[in-house]
N, C-alpha and C positions, 0 to 999 in steps of 0.2 A: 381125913375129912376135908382137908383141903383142896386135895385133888378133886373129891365130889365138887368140891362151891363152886374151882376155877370152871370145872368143867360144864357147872350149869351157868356160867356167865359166858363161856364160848364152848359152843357144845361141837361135836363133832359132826359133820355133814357133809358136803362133798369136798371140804378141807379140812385138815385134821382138827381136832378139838384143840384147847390149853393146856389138856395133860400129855395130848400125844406130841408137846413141843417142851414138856417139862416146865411149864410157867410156875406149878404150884412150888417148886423148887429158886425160882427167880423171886417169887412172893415170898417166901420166908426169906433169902438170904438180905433182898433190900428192907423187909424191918429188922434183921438180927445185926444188919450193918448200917442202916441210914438214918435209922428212928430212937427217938430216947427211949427211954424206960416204959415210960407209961403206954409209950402206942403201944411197944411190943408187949406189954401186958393185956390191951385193948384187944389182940388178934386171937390170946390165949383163951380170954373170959367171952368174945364174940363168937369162937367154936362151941365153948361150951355152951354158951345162953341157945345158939342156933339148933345145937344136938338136942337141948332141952325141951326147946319147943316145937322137934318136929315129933319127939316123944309125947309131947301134950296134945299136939293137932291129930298125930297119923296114928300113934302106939309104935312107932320105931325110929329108931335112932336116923338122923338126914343122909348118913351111907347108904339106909337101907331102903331109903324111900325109890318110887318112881322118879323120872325124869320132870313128867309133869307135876309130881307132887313138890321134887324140891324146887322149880321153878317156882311153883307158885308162893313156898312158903318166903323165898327169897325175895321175889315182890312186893309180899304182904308187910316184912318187914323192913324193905327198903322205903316202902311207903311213909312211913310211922315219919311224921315230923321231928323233928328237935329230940331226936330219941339214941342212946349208945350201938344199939340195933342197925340202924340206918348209918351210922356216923363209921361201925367196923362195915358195914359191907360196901359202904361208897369206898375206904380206903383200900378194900381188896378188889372192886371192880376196877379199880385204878392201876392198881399196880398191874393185876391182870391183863388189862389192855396193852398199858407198857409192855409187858413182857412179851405177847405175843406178838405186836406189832413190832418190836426190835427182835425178834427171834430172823434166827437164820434163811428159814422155811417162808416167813412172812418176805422180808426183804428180796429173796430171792426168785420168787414164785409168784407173789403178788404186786406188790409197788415197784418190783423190778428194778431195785435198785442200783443206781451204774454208778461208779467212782469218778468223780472227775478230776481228773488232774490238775 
């Protein structure tokens, strides 16, 4: 399910998506190794509350949704002020970003990164 969320925060188009640089894999390893307890509990119970309610919205789990559907549910709930909803997907748009702008792919391809001596 992670892979779905990374990939509807950087979707694939004419440069690969978040999953096709393995971000959703960057995003568990920097909470399983950078965050206390409780965040990483926060990513655990943010899947679920998010599966839950695109089962309330759509009638199927957020794997199974459309593109556009999980888009939207994920703006719906990043919307929500002062809310756990908004507070787990700002930390995973976050790290998502990170990831794929420090990805190999990005650096290489994109921002063109040169070493300087």
């Amino acid at each position: 399910m992670l892979t779905d969320l990374v990939d509807t925060i950087i979707p694939r188009t004419g440069t690969p998506g978040a999953s096709d640089l393995g971000v959703q894999h960057f995003v568990e390893l920097m909470v399983r190794d950078c965050f206390e307890k409780p965040v990483q509990e926060q990513l655990g119970v943010g899947l679920i509350k998010l599966d839950n309610e695109a089962k309330n919205r759509f009638g199927h789990g957020f794997s199974a949704l459309k593109s556009d559907q999980k888009l939207d549910l994920v703006k719906s709930l990043a919307g929500k002020k002062d809310s756990e909803e908004a507070d787990f997907l700002s930390s995973v748009k976050n790290l998502t970003i990170q990831g794929y702008t420090s990805s190999e792919y990005f650096m290489t391809n994109v921002s063109r990164y040169e070493l300087i001596p």
